[in-house]
C-alpha positions as CSV (number, residue, x, y, z in Angstrom):
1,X,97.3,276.2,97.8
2,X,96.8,273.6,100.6
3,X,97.7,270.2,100.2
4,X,94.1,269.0,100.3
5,X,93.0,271.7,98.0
6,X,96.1,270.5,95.2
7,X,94.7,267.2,96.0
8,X,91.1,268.0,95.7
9,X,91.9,269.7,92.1
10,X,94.5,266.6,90.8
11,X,91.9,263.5,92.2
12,X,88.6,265.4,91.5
13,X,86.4,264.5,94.2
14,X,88.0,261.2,94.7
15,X,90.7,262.5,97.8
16,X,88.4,261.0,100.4
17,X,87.9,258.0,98.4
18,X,91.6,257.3,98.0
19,X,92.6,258.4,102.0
20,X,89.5,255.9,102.8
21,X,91.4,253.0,101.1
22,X,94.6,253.6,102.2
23,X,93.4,253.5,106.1
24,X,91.1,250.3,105.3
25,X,94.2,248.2,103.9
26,X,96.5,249.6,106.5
27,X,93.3,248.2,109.3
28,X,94.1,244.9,107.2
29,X,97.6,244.7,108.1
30,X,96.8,245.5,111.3
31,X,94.3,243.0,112.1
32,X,96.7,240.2,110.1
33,X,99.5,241.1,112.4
34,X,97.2,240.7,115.7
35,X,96.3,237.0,114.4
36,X,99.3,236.3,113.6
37,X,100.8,237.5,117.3
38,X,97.9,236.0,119.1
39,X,98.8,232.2,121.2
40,X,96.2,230.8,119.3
41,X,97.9,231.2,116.2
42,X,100.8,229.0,117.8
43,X,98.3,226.7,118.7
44,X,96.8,226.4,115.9
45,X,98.3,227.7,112.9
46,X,96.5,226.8,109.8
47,X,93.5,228.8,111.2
48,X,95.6,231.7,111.7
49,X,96.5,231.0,107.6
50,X,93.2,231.0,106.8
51,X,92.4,234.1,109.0
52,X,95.5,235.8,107.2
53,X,95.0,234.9,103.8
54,X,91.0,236.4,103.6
55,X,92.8,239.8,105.1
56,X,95.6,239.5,102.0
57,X,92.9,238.6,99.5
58,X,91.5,241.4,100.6
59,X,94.3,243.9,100.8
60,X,94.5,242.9,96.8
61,X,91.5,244.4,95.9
62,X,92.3,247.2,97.6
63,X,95.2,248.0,96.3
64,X,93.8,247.5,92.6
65,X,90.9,249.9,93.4
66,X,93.5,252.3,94.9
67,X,95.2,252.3,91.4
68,X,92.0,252.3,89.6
69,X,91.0,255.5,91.7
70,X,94.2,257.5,90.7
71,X,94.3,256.1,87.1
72,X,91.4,258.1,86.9
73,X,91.7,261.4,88.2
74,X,93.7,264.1,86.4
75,X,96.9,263.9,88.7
76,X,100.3,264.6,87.4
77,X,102.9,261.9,86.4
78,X,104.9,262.5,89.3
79,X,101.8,262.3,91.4
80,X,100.7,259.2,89.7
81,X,104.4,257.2,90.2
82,X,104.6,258.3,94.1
83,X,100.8,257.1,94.6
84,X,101.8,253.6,92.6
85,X,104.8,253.3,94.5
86,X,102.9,253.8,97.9
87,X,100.1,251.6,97.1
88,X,103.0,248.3,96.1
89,X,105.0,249.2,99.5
90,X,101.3,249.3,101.4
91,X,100.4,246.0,99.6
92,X,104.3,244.6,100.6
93,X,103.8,244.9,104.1
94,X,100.5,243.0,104.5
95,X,102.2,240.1,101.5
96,X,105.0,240.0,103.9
97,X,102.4,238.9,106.6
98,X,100.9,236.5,105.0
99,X,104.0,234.9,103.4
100,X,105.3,234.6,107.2
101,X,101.9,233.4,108.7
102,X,102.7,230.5,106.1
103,X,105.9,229.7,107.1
104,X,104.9,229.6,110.6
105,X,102.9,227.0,109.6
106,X,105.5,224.8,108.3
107,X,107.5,225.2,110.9
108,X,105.3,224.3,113.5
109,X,103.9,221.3,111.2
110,X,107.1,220.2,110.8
111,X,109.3,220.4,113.6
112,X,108.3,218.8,117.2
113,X,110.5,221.1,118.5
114,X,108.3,223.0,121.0
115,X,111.3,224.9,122.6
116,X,112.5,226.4,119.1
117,X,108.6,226.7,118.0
118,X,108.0,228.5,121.5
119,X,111.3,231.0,121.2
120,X,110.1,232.0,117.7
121,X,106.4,233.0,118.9
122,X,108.4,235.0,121.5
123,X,110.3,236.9,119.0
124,X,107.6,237.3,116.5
125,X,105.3,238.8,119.3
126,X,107.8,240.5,120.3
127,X,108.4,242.3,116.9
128,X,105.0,242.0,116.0
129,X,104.4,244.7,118.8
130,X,106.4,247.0,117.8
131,X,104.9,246.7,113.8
132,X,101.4,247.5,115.4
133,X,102.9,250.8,116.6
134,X,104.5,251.4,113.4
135,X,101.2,251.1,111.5
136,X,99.4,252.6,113.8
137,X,102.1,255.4,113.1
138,X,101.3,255.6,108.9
139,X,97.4,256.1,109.7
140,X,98.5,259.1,112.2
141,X,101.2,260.1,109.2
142,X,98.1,260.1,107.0
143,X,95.8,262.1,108.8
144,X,99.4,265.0,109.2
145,X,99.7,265.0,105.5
146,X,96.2,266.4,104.9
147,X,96.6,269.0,107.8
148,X,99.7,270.0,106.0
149,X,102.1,269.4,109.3
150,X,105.5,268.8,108.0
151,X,107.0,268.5,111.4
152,X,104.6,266.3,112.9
153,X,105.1,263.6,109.6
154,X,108.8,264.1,110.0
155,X,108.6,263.3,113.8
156,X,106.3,260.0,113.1
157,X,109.0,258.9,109.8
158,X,111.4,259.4,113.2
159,X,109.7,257.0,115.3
160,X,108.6,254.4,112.7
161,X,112.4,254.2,111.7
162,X,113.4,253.9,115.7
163,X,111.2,251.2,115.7
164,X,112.7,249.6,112.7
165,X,116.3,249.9,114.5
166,X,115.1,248.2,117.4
167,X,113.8,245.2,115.3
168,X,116.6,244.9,113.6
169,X,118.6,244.8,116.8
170,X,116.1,242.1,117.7
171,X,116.7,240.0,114.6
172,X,120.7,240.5,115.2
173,X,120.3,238.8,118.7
174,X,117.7,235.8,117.4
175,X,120.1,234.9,114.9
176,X,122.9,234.6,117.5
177,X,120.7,232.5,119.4
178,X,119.3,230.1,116.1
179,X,122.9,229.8,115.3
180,X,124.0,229.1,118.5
181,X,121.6,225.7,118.3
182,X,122.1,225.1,115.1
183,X,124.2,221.6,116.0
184,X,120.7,220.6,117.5
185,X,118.4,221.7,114.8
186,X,117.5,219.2,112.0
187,X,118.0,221.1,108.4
188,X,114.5,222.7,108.1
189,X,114.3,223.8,111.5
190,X,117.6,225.9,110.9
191,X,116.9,227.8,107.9
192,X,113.0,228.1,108.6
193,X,113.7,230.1,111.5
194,X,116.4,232.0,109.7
195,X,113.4,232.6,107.1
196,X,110.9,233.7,109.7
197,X,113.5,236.1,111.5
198,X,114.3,237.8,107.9
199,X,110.9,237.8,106.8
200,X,109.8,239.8,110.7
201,X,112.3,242.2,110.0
202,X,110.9,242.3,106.2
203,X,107.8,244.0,107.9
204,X,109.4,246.8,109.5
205,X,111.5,247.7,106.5
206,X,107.9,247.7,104.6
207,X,106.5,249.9,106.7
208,X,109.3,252.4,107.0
209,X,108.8,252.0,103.1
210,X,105.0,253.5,102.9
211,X,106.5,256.2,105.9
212,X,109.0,258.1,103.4
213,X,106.8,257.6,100.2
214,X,103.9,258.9,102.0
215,X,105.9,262.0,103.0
216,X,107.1,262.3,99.8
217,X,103.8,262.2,98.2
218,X,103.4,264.9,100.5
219,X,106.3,267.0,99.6
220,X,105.1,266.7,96.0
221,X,101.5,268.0,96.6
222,X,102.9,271.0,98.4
């Protein structure tokens, strides 16, 4: 039986439903990460908050309607765990957002340190780049898992976790570099910006999470 058939048969009716919400909060994440990597947001960072926070608010209801969805339909245990599990690691990555778009904040509110300020823009748009393309990659994953192509998911898990690498190779060199000025950072400038970096990197590991539960979820409707 096709993977869209078994999941046709465990969700009665509600497969389109369910894919539906899983691309609308991963658009949320998506459009949080943008604010969050536009210049505005360095210029003004509260707004970019406030912009975040309505796409998290959001990405909660989803995420309860997701589970409400399932709850419902006759799926197996296993089926029902994996889809939980998915939905939490979906919800993580757009959290992890919003908890950094905060921090930002603070940062910039409290520090007049525009060089520091300016290198952790850099870094974040940097990174937040590459998180686009990895989300980006989980709604292609998404649309592979229906179609059944086992190769083609395993190829885009490959590429979300090279992206992942690459971050994390990132965050390795900021941390030289906050460390490296930490005699001319005040207290909360040093271990905000070690917060931020972590948190960045956070994102990435989030969104590798989704990538192997997905293709599990996958594995077990086959």
């Amino acid at each position: 039986m096709r993977i869209l058939d078994k999941i046709i048969s465990t969700l009665r009716g509600h497969e389109n439903e369910l894919f539906s919400k899983i691309r609308e909060h991963l658009d949320l994440s998506i459009s949080a990460l943008q604010a969050l990597i536009n210049p505005e947001c360095e210029l003004n960072s509260e707004q970019c908050v406030r912009k975040v926070s309505e796409y998290e608010k959001r990405g909660d209801e989803i995420a309860r309607e997701i589970f409400e969805l399932v709850s419902r339909g006759a799926v197996t245990m296993q089926v029902l765990n994996i889809t939980e599990l998915l939905t939490h690691a979906l919800d993580d990555v757009l959290d992890e957002v919003h908890i950094l778009s905060k921090e930002l904040d603070r940062l910039r509110r409290h520090s007049k340190n525009t060089k520091l300020i300016s290198k952790i823009f850099q870094y974040i748009t940097i990174c937040g780049e590459k998180a686009l393309q990895g989300l980006n990659h989980l709604k292609t994953m998404f649309t592979q898992i229906l179609s059944e192509d086992i190769k083609s998911t395993k190829t885009t898990i490959g590429l979300i976790e090279k992206l992942e690498e690459e971050v994390d190779e990132l965050k390795n060199s900021m941390l030289e570099t906050i460390y490296a000025e930490a005699s001319n950072l005040s207290i909360v400038e040093f271990y905000a910006s070690i917060s931020i970096v972590y948190m960045v990197d956070t994102i990435l590991d989030k969104i590798k999470d989704v990538a192997e539960l997905a293709f599990i979820l996958m594995l077990s409707l086959s």
